[in-house]
C-alpha positions in Angstrom: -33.5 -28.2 -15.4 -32.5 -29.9 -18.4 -29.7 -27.3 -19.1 -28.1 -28.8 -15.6 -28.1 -31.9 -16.1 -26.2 -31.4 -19.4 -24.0 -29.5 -17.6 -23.8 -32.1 -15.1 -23.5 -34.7 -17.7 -20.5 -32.8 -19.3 -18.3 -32.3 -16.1 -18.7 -36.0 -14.9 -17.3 -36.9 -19.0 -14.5 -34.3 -18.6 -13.6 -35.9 -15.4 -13.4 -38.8 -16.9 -11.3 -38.6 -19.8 -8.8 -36.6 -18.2 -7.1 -38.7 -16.0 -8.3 -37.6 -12.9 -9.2 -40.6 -11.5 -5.8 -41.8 -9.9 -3.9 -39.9 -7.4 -0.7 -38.6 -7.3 1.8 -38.5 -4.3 4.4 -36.2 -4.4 6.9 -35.9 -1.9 8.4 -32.5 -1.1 11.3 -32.1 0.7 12.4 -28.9 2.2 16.1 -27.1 0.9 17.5 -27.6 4.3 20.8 -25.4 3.6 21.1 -22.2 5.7 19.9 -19.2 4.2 22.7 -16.9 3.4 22.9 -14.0 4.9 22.8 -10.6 2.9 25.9 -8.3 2.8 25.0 -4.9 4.2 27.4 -2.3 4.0 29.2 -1.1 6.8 28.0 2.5 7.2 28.7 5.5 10.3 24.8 5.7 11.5 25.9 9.4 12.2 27.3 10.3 8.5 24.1 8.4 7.2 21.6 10.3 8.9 23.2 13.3 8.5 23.5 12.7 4.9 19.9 11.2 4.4 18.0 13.3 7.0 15.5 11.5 9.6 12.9 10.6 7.4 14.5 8.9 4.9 17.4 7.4 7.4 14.6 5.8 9.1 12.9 4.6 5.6 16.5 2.8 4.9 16.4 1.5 8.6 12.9 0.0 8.4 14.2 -1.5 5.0 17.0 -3.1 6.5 15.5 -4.3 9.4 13.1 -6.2 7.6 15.9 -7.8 5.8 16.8 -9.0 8.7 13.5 -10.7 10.3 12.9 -12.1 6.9 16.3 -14.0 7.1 15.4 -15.1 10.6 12.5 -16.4 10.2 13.3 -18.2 6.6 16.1 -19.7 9.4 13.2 -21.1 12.3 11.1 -22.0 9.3 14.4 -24.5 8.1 15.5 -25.2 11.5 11.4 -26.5 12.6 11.1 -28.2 9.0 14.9 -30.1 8.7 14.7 -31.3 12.6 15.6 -34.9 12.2 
């Protein structure tokens, strides 16, 4: 019992003497520039695939896919938050 109340004792002095008494307001502000776009190669889907073979032409296709929906929604994300 008394070993909590110490305890007690010493977290209501820390709290104390380091400043956390007053609160901070911070504004944040979204970056509200369009996000810019990556630059995929132009490639022949055919030559690819028959270069890579399915499995890993459909690893590279996943990839870049995924590129892509990351990029669109970084885009709603910017269009919903900069709305005037």
């Amino acid at each position: 019992m008394q070993m909590t109340v110490l305890k007690a004792s010493v977290l209501a002095v820390l709290f104390a003497v380091s400043g956390c008494t007053t609160i901070e307001y911070v504004e944040v502000r979204p970056q509200c520039e369009p996000v810019p776009i990556p630059a995929l190669p132009s490639l022949d889907r055919g030559e690819l695939w028959d270069a890579l073979g399915d499995a890993q032409y459909r690893e590279v296709e996943r990839y870049i896919n995924g590129l892509w929906s990351v990029i669109d929604e970084q885009s709603a994300v910017l269009g919903a938050a900069c709305r005037p």
